[in-house]
RODREN-523761 format. One record per residue: x, y, z of N, C-alpha, C, O in turn; residue number from 1. Coordinates in Angstrom, 1 decimal, padded with zeros to 4 digits. Example, Ala and Ser with C-alpha at 12.3 -4.5 7.8 and 13.67 -1.06 7.14 Angstrom:
- nxx  nyy  nzz  caxx  cayy  cazz  cxx  cyy  czz  oxx  oyy  ozz  n
- 013.2  -005.7  007.8  012.3  -004.5  007.8  013.2  -003.3  007.8  014.2  -003.3  008.5  1
- 012.8  -002.2  007.1  013.7  -001.1  007.1  012.9  000.0  007.9  013.4  001.1  008.0  2
This chain:
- nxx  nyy  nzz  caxx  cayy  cazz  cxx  cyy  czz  oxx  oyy  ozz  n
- 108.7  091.2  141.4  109.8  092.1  141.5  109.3  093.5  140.9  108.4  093.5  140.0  1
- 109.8  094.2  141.2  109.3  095.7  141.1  110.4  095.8  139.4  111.1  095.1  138.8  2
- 109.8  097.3  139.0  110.1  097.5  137.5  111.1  098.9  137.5  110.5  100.0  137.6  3
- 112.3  098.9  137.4  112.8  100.5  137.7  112.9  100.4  136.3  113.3  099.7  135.4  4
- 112.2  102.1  136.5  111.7  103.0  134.9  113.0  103.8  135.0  113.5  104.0  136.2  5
- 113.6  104.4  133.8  114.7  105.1  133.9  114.3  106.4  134.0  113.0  106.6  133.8  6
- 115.0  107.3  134.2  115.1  108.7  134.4  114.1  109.4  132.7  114.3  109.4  131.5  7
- 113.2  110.0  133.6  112.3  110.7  132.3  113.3  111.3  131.2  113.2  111.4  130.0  8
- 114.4  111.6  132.1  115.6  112.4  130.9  115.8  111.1  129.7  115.4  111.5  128.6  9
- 116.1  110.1  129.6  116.2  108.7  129.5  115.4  108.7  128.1  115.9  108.1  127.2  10
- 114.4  109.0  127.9  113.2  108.8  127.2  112.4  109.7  127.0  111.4  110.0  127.8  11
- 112.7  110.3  125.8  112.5  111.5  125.3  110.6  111.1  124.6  110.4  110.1  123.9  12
- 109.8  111.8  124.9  108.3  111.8  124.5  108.1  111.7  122.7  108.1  112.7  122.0  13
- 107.9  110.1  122.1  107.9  110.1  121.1  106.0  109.6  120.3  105.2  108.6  120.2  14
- 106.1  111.0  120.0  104.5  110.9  119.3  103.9  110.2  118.1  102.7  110.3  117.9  15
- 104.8  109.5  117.1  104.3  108.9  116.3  105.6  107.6  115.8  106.4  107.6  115.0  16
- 105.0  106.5  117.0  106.9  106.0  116.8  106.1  104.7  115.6  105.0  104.2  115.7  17
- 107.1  104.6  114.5  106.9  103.9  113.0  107.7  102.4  113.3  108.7  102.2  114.1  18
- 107.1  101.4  112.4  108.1  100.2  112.2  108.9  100.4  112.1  108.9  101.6  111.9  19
- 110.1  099.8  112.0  112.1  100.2  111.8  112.2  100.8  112.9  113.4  100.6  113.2  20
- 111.3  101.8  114.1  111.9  102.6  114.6  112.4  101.5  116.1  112.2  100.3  116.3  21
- 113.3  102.8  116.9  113.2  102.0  118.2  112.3  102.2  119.1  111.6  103.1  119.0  22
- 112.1  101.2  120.3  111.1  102.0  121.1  111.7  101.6  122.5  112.6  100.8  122.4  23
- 111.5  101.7  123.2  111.5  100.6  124.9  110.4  099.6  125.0  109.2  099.7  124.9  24
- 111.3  098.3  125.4  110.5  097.3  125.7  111.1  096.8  127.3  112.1  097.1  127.7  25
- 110.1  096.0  127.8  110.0  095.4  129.3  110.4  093.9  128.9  109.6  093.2  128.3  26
- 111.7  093.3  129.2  111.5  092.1  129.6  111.6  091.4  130.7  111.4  091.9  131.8  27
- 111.9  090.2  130.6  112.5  089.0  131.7  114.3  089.4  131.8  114.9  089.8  130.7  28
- 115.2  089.1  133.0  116.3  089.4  132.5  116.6  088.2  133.6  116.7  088.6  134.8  29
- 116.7  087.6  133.4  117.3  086.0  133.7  118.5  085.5  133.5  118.5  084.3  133.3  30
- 119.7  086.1  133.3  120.7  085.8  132.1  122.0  086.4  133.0  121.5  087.2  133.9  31
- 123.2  086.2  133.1  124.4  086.1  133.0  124.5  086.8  134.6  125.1  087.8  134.9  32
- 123.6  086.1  135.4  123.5  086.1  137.5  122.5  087.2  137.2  122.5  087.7  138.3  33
- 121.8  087.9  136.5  121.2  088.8  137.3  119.6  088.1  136.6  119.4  087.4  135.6  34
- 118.5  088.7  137.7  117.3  088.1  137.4  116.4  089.0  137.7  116.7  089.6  138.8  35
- 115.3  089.5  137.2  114.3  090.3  136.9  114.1  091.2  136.1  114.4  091.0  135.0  36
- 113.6  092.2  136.3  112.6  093.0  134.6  113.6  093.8  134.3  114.1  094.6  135.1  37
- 114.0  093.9  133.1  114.8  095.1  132.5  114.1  095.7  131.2  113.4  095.0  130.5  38
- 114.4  097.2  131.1  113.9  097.8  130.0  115.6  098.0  129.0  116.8  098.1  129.3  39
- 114.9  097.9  128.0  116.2  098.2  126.8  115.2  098.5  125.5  114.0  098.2  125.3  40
- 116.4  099.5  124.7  115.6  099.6  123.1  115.8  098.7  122.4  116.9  098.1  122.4  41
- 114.9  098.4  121.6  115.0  097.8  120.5  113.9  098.0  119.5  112.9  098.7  119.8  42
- 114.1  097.4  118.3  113.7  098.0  116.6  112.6  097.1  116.5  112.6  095.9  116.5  43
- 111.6  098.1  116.6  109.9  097.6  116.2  110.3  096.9  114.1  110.6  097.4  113.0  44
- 109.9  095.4  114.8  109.5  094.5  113.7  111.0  093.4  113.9  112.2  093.7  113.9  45
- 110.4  091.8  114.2  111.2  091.0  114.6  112.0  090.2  113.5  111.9  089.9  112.4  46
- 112.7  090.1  114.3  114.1  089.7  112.6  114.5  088.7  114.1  114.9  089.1  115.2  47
- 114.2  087.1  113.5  113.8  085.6  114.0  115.6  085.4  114.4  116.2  086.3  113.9  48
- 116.4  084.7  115.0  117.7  084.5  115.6  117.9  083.7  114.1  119.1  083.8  113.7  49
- 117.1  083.1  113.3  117.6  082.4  112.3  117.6  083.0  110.7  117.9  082.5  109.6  50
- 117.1  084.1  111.1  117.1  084.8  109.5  118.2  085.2  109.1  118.9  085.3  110.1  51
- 118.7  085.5  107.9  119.4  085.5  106.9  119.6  087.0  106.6  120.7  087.4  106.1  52
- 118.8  087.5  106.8  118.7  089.2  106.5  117.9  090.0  107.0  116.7  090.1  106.7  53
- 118.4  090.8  107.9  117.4  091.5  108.8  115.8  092.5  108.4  114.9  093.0  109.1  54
- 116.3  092.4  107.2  115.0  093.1  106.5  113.8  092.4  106.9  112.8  093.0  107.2  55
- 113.8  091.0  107.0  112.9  090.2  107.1  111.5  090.9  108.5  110.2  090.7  108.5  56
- 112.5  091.7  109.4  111.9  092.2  109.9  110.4  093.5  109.8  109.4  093.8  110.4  57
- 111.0  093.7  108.5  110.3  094.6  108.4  108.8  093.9  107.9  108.0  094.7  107.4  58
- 108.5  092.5  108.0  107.1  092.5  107.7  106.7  091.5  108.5  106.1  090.5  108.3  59
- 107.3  092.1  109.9  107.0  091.4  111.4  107.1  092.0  112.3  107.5  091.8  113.4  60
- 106.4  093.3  111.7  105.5  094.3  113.4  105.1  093.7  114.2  105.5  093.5  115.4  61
- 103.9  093.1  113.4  102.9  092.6  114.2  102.6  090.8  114.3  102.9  090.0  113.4  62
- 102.1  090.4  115.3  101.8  088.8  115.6  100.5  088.6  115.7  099.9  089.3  116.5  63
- 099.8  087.5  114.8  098.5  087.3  115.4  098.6  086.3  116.6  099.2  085.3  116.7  64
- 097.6  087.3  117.8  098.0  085.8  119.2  097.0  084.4  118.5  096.9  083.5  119.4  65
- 096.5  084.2  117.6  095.9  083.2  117.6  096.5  082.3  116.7  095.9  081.2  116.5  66
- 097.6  082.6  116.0  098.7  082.0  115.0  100.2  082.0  115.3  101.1  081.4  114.6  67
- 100.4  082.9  116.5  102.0  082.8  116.6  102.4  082.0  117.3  103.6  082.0  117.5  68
- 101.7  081.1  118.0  102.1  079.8  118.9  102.7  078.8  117.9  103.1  077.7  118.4  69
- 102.8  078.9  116.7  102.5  078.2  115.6  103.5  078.2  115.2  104.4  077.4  115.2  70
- 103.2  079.4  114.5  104.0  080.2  113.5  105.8  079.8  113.6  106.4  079.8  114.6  71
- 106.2  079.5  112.6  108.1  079.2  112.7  108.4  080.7  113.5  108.6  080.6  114.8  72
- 108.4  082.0  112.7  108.8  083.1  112.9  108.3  083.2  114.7  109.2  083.5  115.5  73
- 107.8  083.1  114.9  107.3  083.7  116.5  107.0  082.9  117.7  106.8  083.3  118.9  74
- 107.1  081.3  117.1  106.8  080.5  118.0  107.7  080.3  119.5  107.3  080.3  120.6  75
- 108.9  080.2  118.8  110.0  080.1  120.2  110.2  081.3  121.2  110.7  081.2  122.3  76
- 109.7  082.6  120.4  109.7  084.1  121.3  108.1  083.5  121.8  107.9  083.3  123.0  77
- 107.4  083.4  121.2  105.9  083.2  122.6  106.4  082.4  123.8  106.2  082.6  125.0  78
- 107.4  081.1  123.3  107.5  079.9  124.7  108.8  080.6  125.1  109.2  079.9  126.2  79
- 109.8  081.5  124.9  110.7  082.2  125.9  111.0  083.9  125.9  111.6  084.6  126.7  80
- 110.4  084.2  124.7  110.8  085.4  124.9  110.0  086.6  125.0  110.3  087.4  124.1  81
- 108.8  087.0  125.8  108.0  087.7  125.7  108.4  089.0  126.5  108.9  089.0  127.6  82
- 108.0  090.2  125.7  108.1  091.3  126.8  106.5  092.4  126.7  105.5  092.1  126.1  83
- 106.9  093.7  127.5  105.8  094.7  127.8  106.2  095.4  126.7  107.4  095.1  126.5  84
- 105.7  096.6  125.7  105.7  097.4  125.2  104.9  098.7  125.8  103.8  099.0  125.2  85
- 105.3  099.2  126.7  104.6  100.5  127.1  104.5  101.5  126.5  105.4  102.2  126.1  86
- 103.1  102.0  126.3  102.6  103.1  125.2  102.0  104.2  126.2  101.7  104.2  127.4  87
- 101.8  105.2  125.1  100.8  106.1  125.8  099.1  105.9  125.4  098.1  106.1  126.0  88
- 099.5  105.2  123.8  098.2  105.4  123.1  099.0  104.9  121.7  100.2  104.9  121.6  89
- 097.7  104.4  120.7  098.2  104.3  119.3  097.0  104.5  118.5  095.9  104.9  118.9  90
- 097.3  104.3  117.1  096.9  104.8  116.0  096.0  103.9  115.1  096.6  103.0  114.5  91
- 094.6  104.0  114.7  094.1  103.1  114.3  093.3  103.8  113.1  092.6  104.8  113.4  92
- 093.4  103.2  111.9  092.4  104.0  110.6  091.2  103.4  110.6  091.2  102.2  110.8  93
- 090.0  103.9  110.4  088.4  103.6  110.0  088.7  104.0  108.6  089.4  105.0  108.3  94
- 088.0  102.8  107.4  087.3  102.8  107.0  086.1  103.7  106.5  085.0  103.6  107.1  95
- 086.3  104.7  105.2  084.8  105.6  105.6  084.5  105.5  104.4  085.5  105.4  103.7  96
- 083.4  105.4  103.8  082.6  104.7  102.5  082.8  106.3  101.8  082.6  107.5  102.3  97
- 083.1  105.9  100.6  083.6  106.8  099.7  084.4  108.1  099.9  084.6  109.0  099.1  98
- 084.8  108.1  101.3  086.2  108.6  101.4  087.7  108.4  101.9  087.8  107.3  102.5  99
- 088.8  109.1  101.8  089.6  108.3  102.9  089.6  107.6  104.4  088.5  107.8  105.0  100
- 090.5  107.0  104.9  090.4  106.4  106.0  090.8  107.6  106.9  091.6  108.4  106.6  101
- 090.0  107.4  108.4  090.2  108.3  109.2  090.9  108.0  110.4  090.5  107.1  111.1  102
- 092.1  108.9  110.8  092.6  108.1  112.3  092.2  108.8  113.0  091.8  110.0  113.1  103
- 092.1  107.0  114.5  091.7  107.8  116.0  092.8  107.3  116.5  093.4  106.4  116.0  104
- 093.1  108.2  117.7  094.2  108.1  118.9  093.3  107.2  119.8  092.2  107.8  120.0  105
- 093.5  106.2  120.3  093.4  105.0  121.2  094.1  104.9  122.7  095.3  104.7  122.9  106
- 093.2  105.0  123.5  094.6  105.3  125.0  093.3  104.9  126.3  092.1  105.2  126.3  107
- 093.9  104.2  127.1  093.3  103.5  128.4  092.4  104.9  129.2  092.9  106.0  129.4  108
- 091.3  104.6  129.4  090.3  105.6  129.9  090.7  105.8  130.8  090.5  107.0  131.0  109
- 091.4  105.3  131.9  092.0  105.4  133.3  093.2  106.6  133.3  093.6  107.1  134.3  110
- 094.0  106.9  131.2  095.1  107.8  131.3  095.9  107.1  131.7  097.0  107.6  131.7  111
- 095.9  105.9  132.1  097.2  104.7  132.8  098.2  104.7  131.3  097.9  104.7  130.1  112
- 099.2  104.7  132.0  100.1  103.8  130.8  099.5  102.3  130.1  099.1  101.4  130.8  113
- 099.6  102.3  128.7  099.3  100.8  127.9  100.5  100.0  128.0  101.6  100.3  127.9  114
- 100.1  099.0  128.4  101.2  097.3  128.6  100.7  096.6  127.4  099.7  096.0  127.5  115
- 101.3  096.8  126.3  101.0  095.8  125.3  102.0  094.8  125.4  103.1  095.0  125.9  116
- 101.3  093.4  125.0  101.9  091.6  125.1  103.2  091.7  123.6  102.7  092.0  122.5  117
- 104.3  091.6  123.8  105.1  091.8  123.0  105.7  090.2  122.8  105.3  089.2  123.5  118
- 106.8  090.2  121.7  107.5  089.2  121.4  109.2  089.7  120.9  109.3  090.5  120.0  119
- 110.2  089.3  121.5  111.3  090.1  121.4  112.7  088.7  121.1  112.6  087.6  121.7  120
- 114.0  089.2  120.0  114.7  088.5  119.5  115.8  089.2  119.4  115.9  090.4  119.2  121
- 116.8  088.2  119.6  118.3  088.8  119.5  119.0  088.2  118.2  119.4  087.1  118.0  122
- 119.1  089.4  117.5  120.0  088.7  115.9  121.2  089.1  115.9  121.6  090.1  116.4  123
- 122.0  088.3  115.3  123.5  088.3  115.0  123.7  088.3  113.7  124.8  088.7  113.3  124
- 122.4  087.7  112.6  123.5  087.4  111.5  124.4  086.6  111.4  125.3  086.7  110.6  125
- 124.2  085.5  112.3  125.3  084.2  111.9  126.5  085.0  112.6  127.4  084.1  112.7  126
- 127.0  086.0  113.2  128.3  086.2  113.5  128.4  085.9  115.1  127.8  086.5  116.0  127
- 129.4  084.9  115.1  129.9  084.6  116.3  131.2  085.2  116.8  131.9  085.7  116.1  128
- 131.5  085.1  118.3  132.6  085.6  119.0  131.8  086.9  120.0  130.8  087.5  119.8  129
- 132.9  087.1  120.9  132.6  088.3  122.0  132.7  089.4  121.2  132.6  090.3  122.0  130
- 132.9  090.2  119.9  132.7  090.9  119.3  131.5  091.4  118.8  131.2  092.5  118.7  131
- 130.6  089.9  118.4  129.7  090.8  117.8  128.2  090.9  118.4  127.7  090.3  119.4  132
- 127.3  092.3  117.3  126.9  093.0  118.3  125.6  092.6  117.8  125.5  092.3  116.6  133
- 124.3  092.4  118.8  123.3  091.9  118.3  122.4  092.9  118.1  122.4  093.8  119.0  134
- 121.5  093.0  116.9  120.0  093.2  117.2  119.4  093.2  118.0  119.7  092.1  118.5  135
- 118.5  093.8  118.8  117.5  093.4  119.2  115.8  094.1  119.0  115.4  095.2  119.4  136
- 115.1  093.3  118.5  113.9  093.7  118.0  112.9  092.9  118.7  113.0  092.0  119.5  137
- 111.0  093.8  117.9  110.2  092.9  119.0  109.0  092.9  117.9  109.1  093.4  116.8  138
- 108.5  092.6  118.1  106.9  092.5  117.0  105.9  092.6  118.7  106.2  092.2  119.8  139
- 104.6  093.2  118.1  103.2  093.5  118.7  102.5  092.5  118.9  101.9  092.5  117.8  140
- 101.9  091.3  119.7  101.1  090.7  119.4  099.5  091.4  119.3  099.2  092.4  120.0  141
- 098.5  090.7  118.4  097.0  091.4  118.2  096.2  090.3  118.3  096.4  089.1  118.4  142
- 094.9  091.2  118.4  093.7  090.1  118.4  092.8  090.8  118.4  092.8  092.1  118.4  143
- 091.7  089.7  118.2  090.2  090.1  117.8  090.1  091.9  118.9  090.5  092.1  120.1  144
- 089.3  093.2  117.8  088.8  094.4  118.7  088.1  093.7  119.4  087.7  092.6  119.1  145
- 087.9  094.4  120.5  087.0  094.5  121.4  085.6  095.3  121.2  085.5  095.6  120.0  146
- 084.7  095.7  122.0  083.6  096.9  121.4  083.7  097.8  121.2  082.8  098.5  120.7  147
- 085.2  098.3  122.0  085.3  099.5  121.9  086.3  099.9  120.4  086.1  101.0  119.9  148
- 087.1  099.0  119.8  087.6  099.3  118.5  087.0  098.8  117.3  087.1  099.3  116.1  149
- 086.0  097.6  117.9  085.6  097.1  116.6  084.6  097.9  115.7  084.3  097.4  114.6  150
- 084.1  099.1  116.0  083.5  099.8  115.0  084.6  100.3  114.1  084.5  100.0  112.9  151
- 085.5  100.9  114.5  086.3  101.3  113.3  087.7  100.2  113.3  088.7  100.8  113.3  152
- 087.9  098.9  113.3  088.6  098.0  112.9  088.5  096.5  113.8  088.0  096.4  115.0  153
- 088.9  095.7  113.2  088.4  094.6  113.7  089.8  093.8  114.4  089.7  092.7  114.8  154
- 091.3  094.6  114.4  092.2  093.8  115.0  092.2  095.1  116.0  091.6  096.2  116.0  155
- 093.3  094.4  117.1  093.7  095.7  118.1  094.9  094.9  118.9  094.8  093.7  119.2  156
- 096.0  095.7  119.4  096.9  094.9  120.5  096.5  094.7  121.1  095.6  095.4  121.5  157
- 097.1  093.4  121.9  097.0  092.5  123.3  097.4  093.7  124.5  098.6  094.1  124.8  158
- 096.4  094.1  124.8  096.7  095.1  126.3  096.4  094.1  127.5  095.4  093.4  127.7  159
- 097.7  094.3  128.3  097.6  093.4  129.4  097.4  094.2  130.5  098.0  095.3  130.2  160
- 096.8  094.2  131.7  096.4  094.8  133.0  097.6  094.6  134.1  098.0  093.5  134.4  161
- 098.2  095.7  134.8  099.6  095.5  135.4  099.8  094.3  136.1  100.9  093.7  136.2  162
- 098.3  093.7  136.9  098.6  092.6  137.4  099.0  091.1  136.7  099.4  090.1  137.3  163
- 098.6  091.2  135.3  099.1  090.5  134.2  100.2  090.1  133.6  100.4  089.2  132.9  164
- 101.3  091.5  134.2  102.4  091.3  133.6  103.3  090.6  134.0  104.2  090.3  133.2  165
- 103.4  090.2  135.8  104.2  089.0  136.1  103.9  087.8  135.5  105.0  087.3  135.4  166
- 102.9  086.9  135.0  102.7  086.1  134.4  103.3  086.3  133.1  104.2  085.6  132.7  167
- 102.8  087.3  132.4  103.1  087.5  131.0  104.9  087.2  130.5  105.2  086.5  129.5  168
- 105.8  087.7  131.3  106.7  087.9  131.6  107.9  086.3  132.0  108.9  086.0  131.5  169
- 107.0  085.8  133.4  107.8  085.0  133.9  107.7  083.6  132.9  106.8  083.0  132.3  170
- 109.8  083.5  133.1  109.6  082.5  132.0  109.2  081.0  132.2  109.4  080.0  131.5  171
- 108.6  081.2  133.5  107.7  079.5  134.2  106.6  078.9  133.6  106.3  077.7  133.4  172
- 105.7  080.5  133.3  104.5  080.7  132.6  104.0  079.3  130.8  104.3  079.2  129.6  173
- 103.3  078.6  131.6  103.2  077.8  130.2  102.2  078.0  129.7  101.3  078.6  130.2  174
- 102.2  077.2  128.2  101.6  077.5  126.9  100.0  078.2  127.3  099.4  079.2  126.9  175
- 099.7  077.5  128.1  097.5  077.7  128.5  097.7  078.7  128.8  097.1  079.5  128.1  176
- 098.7  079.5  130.1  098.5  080.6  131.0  099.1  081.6  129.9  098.5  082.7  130.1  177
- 100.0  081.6  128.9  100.1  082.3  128.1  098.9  082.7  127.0  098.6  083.9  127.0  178
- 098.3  082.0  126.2  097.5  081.4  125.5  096.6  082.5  126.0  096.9  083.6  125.7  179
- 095.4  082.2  127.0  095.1  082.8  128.0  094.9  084.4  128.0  093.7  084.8  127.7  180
- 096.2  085.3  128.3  096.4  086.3  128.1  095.9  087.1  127.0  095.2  088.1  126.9  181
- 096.7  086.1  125.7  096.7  087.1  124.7  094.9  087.3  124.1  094.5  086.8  123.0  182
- 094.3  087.9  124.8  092.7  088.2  124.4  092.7  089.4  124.3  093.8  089.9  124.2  183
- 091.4  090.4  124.2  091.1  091.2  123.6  090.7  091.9  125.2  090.1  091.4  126.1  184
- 091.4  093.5  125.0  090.9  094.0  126.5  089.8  094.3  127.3  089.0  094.8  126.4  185
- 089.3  094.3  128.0  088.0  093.7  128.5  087.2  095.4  127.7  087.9  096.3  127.3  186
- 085.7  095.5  127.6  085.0  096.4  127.2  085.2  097.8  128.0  084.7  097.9  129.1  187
- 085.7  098.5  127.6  085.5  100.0  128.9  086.5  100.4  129.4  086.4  101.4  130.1  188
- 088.2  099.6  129.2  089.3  099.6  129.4  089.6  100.9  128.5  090.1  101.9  129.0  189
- 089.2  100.9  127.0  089.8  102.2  126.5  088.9  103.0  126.0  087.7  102.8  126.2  190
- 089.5  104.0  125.4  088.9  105.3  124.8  089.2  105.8  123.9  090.5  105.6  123.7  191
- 088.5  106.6  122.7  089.3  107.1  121.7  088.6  108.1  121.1  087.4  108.2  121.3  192
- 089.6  108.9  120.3  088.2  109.9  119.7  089.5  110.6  118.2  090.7  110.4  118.1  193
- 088.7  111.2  117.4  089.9  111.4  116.0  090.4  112.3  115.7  090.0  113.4  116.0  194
- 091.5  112.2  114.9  092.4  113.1  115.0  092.8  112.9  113.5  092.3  112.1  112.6  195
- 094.1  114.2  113.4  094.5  114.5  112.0  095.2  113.6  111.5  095.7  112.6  112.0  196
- 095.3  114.1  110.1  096.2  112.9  109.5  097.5  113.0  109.2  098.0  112.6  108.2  197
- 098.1  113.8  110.2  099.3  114.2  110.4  100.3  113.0  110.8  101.5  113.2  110.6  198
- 099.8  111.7  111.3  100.5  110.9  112.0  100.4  110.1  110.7  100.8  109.0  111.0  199
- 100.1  110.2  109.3  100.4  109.6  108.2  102.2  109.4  108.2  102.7  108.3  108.0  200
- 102.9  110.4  108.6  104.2  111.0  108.1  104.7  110.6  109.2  104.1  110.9  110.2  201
- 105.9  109.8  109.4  106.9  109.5  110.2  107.6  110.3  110.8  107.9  110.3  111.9  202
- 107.7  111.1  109.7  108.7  112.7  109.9  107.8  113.9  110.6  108.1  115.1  110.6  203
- 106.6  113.2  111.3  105.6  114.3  112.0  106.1  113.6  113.6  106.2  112.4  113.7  204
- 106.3  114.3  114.4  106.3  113.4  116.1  106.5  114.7  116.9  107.5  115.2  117.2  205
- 105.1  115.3  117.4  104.8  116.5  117.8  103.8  116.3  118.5  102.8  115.6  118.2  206
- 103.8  116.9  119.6  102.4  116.9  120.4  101.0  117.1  119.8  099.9  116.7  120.3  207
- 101.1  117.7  119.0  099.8  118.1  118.0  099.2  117.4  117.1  098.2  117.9  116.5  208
- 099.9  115.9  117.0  099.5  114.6  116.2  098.1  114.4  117.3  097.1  114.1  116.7  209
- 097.9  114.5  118.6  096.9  113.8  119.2  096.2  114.5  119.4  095.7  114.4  120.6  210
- 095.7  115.8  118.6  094.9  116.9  119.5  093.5  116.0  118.5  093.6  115.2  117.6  211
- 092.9  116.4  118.9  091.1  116.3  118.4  090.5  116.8  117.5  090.0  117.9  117.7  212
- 090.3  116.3  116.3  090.0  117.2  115.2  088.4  116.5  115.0  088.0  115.4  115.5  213
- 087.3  117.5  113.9  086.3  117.0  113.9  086.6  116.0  112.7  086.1  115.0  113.1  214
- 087.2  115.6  111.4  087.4  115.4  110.6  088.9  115.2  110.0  089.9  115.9  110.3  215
- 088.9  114.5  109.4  090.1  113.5  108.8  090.1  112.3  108.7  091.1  111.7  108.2  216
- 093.3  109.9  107.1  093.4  108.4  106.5  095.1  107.9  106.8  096.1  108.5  107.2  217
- 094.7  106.1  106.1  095.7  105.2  106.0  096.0  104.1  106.5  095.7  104.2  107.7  218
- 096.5  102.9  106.0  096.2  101.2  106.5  096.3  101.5  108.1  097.0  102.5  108.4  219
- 095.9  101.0  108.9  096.1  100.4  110.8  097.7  099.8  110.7  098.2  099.2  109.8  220
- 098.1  100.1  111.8  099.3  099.6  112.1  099.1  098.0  112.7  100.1  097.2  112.6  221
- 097.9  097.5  113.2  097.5  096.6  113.9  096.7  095.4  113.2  096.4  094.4  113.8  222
- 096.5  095.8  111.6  095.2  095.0  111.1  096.1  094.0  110.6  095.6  093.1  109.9  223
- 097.4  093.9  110.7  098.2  092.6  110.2  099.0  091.5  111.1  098.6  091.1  112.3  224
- 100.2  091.0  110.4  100.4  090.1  111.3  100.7  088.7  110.8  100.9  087.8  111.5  225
């Protein structure tokens, strides 16, 4: 089934989007007669249908694909709830021996839009009835860089290839064909080159976070999980 993207007006160009924040995600919409892909926002970092306090979210950005089949927190969103997180590009720190860490902007060589493999949950907080109003959040799944990131970090998100995403998506898809997916993108898929450290700051989201600098830190958004 085809994917209707909303009206560019819809979705305003956000250049440095942070944990807590919202973003658009791609899922499955199987649910109350209607069936196929819907986009909706929801709050980067997963707060589980069974937690107690939605903060919990905040230190569930990210998923390792090689532990969240497992994992209490992520395991039932890998076997039903998985969606796309469409990017332009993201944010990755190197490591530089006896100075700070340097960021590069990350984005598919082709200029295509990024399909990262997501995980997505609806919280209530224990409150029941037609009144109340849910959460909805997603965490990142990661995995081993590839050659193209592993010089400056050794995790990176699961980028899936558009023909990947009906699989990824449909909720028929079992554990192997899922399993499967979540690898590392093939060699030559991306590109990257470095930039300022303006995208340190939450409070920076300007076109000028991605411009090219010769020189310039801070933890990866991706090295966890």
């Amino acid at each position: 089934m085809d994917l209707v993207w909303p009206e560019a007006a819809e979705v305003a160009p956000a250049w440095n989007v942070a944990p807590t924040q919202d973003a658009p995600i791609v899922r499955w919409a199987g649910r109350e007669g209607r069936e196929g892909r819907e986009m909706v926002w929801a709050r980067w970092g997963l707060v589980p249908s069974w937690a107690t306090d939605e903060s919990v979210g905040n230190r569930m950005v990210n998923a390792r694909a090689e532990t969240a089949p497992e994992k209490p927190a992520f395991r039932t969103a890998v076997a039903k709830r998985r969606c796309i997180v469409p990017i332009s590009g993201f944010y990755e720190w190197q490591k530089a021996e006896g100075g700070p860490k340097r960021p590069w902007y990350i984005f598919r060589a082709d200029e295509r839009i990024m399909l990262l493999a997501g995980l997505w949950e609806s919280w209530t907080g224990g409150r029941e009835g037609p009144q109340r109003s849910a959460l909805e959040t997603f965490a990142i799944l990661t995995t081993a860089a590839n050659a193209t990131v592993a010089p400056i970090h050794d995790r990176m998100p699961v980028i899936l290839e558009p023909k990947q995403v009906g699989s990824w998506l449909d909720p028929e898809s079992g554990p192997e064909e899922v399993r499967r997916l979540m690898a590392p993108a093939a060699d030559g898929v991306l590109a990257m080159y470095r930039v300022g450290t303006g995208v340190n700051s939450p409070r920076r989201n300007d076109a000028h976070l991605i411009d090219l600098v010769e020189d310039e830190p801070q933890e990866g958004l991706f090295g966890g999980g």
